[in-house]
N, C-alpha and C positions, 0 to 999 in steps of 0.2 A: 373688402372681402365680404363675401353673399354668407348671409347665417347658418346655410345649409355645409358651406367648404368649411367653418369655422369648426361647425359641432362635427365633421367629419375628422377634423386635425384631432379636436378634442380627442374624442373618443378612440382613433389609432394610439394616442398619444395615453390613453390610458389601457391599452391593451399590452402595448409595449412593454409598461409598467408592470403589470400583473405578469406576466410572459416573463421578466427579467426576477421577479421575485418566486413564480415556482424552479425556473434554475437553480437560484441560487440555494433553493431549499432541497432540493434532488442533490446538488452536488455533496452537501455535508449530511446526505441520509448517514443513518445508524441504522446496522439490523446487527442478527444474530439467531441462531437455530441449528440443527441442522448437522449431521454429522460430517467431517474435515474429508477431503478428496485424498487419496494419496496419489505420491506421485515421485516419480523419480526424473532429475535433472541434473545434468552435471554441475562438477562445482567451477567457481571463477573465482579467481582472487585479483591480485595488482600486477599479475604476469601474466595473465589470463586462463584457459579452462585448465584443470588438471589433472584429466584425463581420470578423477572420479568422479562419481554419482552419488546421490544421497537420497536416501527417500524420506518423506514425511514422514510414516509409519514409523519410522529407526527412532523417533524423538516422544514414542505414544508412551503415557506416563508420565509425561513431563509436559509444563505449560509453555505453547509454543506460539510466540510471537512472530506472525508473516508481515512483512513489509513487501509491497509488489511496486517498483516503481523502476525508473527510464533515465539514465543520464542524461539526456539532453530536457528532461522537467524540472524548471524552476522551484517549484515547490518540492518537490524530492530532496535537493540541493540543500533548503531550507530546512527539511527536516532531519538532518543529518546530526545537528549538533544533540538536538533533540531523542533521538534514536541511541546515539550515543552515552549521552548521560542516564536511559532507561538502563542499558543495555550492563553502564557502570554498577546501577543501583540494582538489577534484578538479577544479572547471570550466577550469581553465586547464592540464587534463592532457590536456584532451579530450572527457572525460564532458559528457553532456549531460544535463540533469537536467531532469525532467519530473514534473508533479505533475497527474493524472486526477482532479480534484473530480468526486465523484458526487452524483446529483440526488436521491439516496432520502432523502425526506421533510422536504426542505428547498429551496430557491429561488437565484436567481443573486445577491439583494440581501444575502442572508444571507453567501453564499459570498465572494461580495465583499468583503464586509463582513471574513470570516473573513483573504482573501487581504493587506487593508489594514493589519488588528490584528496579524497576526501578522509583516509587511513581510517577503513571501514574493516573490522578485526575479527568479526562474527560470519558465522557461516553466509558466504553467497553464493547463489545459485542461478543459471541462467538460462533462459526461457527460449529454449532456439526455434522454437518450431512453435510458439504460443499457445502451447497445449494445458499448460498452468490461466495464462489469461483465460481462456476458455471454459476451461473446466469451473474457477470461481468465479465466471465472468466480469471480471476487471475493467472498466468503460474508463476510470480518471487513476491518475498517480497522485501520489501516493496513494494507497488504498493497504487499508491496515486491519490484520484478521487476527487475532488470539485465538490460538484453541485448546479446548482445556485439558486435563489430565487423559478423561474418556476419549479424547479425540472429537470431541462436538467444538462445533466453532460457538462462543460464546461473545465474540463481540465481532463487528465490520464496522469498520466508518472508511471516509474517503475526503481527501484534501489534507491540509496543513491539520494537527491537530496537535492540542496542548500538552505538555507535562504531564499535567494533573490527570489530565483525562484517560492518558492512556495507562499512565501509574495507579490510578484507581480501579480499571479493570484489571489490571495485573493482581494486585493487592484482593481484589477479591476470590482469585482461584487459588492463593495459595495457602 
């Protein structure tokens, strides 16, 4: 191999590298600012929609944990147990926990279905028309928004995230 192909491997070989490490750093961004969108969407449970709505606004004064995520997401799936045991330790603090099924590339029998398997007890809500995606522009599932008493969104992150992490920003608005 001629020196010139060599340090050409190299060098893709290290651009790759750098390319795969700002993904992975965009994927678990953290923000926060910003005052909370309202919005109204029907509700879905394990039978599917039921024919009401709910708006964010209905929950302003109280801290309100968004979960925006997609049955067919492995990581959603994953954080389920996760969600759950917040969900044990904060609703009788206050928090209101809310979960935004999105419609992309899947249906409400599915989502249902998701909501049953997984015996998810807290308000869900579902994104028919991806107007929720949109509006907090949602790019990866999980994607996880507290917002606080005023209604300002006080935390976002996105992907799998820990206990700790999301019980600590709880813990701080209340």
């Amino acid at each position: 191999m001629k020196r010139s192909q060599r340090n050409v491997i190299i060098a893709s070989v290290v651009l790759i590298f750098i390319a795969g490490i700002l993904l992975l750093t965009l994927q678990g961004q953290q923000s926060s600012g910003g005052q909370a969108i309202d919005l109204q969407l029907p509700v879905i449970n394990a039978n599917g929609l039921t024919g009401s709505t709910a708006r964010l606004s209905d929950f302003k004064g109280n801290v309100i944990f968004l979960e925006f995520a997609v049955e067919w997401c492995p990581h959603c799936r994953n954080m389920v147990g996760t969600i759950s045991q917040l969900y044990n330790n904060f609703h009788n603090k206050g928090v209101v926990f809310i979960t935004i099924m999105l419609s992309a590339n899947t249906d409400i029998n599915k989502t249902a279905q998701f909501i049953k398997q997984y015996g998810i007890t807290w308000l869900s809500l579902y994104d028919i028309n991806g107007e929720a995606q949109t509006k907090y522009n949602i790019q990866y599932t999980p994607t996880f928004i507290i917002i606080d008493k005023n209604f300002n969104i006080s935390y976002k992150t996105e992907g799998e995230t820990s206990y700790d992490t999301l019980a600590n920003q709880l813990s701080k608005l209340l």
